[in-house]
C-alpha positions as CSV (number, residue, x, y, z in Angstrom):
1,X,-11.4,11.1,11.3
2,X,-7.8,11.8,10.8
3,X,-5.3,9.8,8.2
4,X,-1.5,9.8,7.9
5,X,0.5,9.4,4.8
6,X,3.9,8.0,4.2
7,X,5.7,9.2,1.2
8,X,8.0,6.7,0.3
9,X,11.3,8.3,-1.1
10,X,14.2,6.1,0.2
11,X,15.0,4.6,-3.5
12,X,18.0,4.9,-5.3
13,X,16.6,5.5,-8.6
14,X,19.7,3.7,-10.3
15,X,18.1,4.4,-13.9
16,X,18.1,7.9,-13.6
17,X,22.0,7.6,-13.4
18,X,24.6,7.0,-10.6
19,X,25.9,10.6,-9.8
20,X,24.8,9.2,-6.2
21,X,21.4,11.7,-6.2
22,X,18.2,9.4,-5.0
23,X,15.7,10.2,-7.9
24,X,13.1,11.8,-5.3
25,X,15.9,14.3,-4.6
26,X,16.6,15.4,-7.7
27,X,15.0,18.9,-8.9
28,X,11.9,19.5,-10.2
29,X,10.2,22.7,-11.0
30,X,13.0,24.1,-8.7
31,X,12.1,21.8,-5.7
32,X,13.6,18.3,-4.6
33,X,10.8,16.2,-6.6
34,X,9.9,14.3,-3.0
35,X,8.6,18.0,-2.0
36,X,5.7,18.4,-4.4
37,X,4.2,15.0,-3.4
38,X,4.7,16.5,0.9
39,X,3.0,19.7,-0.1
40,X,-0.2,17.8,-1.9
41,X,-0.4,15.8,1.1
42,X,0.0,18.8,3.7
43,X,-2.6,20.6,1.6
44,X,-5.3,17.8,2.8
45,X,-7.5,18.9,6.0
46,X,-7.8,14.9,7.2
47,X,-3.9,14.2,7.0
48,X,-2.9,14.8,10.5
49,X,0.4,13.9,9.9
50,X,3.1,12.5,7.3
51,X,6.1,10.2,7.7
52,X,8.9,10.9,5.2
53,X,10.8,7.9,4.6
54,X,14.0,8.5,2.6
55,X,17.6,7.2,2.4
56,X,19.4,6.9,5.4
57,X,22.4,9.0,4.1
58,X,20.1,11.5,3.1
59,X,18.5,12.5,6.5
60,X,19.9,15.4,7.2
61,X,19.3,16.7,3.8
62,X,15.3,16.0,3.6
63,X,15.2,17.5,7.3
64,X,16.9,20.6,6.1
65,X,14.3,21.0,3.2
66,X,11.2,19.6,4.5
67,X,10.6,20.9,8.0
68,X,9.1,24.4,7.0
69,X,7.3,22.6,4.1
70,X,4.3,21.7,6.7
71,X,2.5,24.1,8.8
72,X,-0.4,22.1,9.3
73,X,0.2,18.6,9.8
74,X,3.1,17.0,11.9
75,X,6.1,15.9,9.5
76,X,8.2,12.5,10.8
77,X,11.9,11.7,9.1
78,X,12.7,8.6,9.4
79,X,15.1,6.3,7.4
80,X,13.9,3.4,4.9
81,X,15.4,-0.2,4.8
82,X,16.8,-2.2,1.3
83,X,13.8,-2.7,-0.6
84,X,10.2,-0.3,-0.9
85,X,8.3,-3.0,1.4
86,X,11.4,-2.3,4.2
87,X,10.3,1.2,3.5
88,X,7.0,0.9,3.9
89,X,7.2,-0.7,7.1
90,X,9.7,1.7,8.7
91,X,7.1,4.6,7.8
92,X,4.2,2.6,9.4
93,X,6.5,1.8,12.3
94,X,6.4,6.0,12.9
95,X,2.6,6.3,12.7
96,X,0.9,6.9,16.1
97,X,-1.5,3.6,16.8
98,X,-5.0,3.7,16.4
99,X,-4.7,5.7,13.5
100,X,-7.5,4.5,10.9
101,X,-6.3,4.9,7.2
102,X,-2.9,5.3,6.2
103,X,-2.3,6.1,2.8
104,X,1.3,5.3,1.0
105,X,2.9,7.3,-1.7
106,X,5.4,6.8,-4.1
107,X,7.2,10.3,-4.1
108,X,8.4,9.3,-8.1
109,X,4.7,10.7,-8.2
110,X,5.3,13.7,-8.2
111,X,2.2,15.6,-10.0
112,X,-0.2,13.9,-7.0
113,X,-2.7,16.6,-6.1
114,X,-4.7,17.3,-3.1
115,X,-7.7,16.3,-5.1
116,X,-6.5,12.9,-6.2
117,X,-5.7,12.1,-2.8
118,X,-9.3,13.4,-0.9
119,X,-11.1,11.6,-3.8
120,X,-9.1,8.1,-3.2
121,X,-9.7,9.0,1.0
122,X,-13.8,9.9,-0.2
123,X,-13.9,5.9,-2.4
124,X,-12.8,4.1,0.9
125,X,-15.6,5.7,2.6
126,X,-18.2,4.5,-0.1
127,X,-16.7,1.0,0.1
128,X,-18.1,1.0,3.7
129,X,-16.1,-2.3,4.5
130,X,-13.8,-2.3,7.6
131,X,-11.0,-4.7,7.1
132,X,-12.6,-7.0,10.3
133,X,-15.5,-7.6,7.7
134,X,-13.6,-9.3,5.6
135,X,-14.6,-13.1,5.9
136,X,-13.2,-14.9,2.4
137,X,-9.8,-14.7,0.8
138,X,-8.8,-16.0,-2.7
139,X,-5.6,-16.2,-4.0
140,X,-2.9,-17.5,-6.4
141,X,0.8,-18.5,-6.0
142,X,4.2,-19.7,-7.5
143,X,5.7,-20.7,-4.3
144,X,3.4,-21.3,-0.4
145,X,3.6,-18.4,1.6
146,X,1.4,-17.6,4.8
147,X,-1.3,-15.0,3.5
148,X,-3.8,-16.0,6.0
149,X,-1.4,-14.7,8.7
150,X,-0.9,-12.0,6.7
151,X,-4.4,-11.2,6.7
152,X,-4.9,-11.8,10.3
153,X,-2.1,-9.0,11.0
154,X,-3.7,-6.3,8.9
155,X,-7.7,-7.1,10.9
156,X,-9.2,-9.3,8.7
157,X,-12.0,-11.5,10.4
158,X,-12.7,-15.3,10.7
159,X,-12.0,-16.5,7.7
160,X,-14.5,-18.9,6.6
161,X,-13.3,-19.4,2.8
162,X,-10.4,-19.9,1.8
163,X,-9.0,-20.8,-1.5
164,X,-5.3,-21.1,-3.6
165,X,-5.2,-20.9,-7.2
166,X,-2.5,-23.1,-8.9
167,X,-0.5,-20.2,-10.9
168,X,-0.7,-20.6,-14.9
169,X,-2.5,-19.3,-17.8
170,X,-6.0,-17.6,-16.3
171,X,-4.9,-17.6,-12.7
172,X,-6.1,-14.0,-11.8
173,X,-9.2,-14.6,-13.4
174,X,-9.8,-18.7,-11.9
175,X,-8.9,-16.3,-8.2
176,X,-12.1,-13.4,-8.8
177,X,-14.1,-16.3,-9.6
178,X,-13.4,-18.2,-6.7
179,X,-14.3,-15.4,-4.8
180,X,-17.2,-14.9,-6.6
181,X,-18.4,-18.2,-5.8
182,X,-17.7,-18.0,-2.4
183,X,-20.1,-14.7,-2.1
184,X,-22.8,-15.8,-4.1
185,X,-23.2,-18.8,-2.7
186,X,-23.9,-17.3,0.6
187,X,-20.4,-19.0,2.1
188,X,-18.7,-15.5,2.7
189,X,-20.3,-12.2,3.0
190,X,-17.1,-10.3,1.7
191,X,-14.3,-11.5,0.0
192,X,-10.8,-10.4,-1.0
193,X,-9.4,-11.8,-4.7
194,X,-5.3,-11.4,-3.9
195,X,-3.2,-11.9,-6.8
196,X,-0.5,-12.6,-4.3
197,X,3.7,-13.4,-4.9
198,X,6.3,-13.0,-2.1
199,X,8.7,-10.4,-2.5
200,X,11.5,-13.3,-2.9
201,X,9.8,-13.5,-6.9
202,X,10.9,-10.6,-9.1
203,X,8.3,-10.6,-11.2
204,X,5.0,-9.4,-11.2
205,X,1.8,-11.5,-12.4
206,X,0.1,-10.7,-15.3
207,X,-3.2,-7.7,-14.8
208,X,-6.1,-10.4,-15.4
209,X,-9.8,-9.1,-14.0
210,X,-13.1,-10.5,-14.2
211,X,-15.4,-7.9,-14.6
212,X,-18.2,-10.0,-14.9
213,X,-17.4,-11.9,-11.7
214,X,-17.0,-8.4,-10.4
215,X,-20.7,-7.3,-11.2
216,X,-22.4,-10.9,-9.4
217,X,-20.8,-10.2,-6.2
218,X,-19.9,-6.7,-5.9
219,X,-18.4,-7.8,-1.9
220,X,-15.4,-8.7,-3.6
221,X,-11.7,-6.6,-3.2
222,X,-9.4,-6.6,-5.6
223,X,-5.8,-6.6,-4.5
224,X,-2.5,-7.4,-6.3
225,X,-0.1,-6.9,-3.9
226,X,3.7,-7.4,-3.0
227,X,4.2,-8.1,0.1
228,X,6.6,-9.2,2.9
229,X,6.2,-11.7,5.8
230,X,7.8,-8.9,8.0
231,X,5.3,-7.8,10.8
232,X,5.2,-5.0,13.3
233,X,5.9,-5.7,16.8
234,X,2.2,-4.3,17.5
235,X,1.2,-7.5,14.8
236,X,0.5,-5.4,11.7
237,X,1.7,-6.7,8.3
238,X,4.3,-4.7,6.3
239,X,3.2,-4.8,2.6
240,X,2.6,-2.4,-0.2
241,X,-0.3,-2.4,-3.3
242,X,0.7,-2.2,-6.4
């Protein structure tokens, strides 16, 4: 099985200061900081190959200093967009189809090690769930958005449960329950609790788990995730987990 990363490293990292040097470019340890995060990644057997995504005035720079960083595994450049899920979906636009995991990194990460990243590759093996499984989605919102074609782009199945969450006080919690429900009652056999909010909302909801809904239906996946309504021309979803 081979995976491809994309290190995301097309921010401007305003708070650092506004000299006009991205944050991931910056030194560190006497590399650009973007560089230890393409080395971990290079340093793992399974990643065939890893899509750079970085500023577009910056292009030049990040090939000049991270083409001889990978012997191994192939190394794409390509520019990111206006916000991280713009980003995100110009990497995934770079990596070859048919391509089974693609892992995304935040290359403000910099002290990622290969271990860290073979261990996360090793826990989606022991889920054992393809994405195609995936028959029940739960969810809450501030505004209506279109998860369900969102789902449908990234290979979710049939969906045979469905259910929205009015956003207030408990939400997270009312949204693993829901999907709780709908496992244990036999009327999905895997289910995904999304904690969902377009990117159009600054904020971010509230971390709210139910570990005890968790441990009656362990078919349930956790997500709280930003994402965009943008989708490939091949019909996969651009969005990113946070």
């Amino acid at each position: 099985m081979s995976d491809w990363a994309i290190i995301v490293s097309a921010g401007s990292g305003a708070r650092f200061g506004n000299d006009g040097v991205p944050k991931t470019f910056r030194p560190l340890a006497g590399l650009p900081m973007y560089v230890h995060s393409l080395r971990a990644f290079e340093a793992v057997p399974s990643i065939a190959g890893i899509v750079l995504v970085v500023p577009d005035n910056w292009l030049e720079y990040a090939m000049e200093h991270s083409m001889g960083e990978a012997t191994r595994a192939t190394v794409e450049i390509t520019p990111g967009g206006e916000t991280r899920q713009r980003s995100v979906r110009a990497g995934l636009a770079r990596v070859p189809l048919g391509t089974e995991r693609i892992v995304v990194h935040d290359a403000a990460r910099p002290l990622v090690t290969p271990e860290l990243i073979e261990a996360s590759l090793a826990a989606l093996n022991d889920a054992g769930i393809s994405p195609s499984e995936v028959d029940a989605l739960s969810s809450y919102t501030m505004e209506q958005n279109v998860e369900v074609e969102v789902a449908r782009s990234v290979g979710l199945g049939d969906i045979t449960y469905f259910s929205q969450v009015g956003y207030g006080g408990g939400a997270g919690c009312a949204v693993v329950g829901h999907a709780a429900m709908a496992v244990a009652t036999g009327q999905a056999n895997v289910a995904v609790a999304w904690r969902s909010r377009p990117t159009s909302d600054g904020r971010r909801p509230a971390l709210a788990e139910s570990t005890t809904s968790m441990s009656m239906a362990p078919n349930i996946i956790m997500m709280s995730s930003s994402w965009s309504s943008d989708t490939m021309s091949d019909g996969r979803a651009s969005f990113t987990s946070s």
